[in-house]
N, C-alpha and C positions, 0 to 999 in steps of 0.2 A: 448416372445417379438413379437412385432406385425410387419410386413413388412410395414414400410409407401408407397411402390409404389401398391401397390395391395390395402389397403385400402383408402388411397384416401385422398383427402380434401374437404370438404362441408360446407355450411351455419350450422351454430349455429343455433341449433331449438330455441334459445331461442331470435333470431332476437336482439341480440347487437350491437351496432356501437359502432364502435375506436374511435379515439380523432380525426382522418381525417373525420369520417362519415358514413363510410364503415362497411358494416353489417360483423360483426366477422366470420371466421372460426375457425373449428375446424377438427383433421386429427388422424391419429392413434388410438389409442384404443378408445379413446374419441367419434371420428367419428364411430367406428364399432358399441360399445355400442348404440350412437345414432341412425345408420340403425336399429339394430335389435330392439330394443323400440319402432320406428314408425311403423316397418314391424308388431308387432305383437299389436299393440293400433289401427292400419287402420282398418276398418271394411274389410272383406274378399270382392273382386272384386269393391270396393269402387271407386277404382280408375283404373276400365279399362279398361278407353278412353285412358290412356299410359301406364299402366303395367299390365301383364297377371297375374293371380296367386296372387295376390300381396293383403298382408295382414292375416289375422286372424280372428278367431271366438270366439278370448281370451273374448270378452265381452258377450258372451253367457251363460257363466260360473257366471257371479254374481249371487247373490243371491239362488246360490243350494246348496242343504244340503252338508255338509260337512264331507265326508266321505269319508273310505278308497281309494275305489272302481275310484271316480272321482277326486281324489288326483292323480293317476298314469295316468287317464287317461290327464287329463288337463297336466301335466308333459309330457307323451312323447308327446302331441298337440304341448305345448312349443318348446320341444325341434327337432320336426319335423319344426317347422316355420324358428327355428334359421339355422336349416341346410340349409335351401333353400339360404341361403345369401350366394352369390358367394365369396367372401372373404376370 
């Protein structure tokens, strides 16, 4: 179960509006899943002029041979990016 006051509430990446106009939120796992998606889809320091660190080099990885070796490695990458999320 996910703490809703630690993860937070934020815009819907997917930019919805309500029935009032209002661009949709979303908060709890939904919101965390969404941080860690953009944190590792951002090209690495892409963005920063406001966040240090921030992002990944998950797109470096297309298109290489496919084998064991960079199977673990792109894995713990992953799983290094996702730990950096304070959450």
């Amino acid at each position: 179960m996910v703490n809703e006051e630690i993860v937070g509430t934020d815009v819907d990446l997917n930019w919805i509006l309500d029935a009032e106009g209002d661009l949709m939120t979303i908060d709890g796992s939904d919101n965390l899943a969404q941080g860690i998606y953009l944190r590792l889809t951002a090209y690495f320091d892409s963005m920063s002029w406001c966040y240090i660190n921030y992002g990944s080099y998950l797109k470096d990885w297309f298109g290489k041979i496919n084998e064991e070796y960079r199977r673990k490695s792109l894995l713990r990458a992953v799983l290094k990016k996702v730990l950096l999320d304070p959450r």
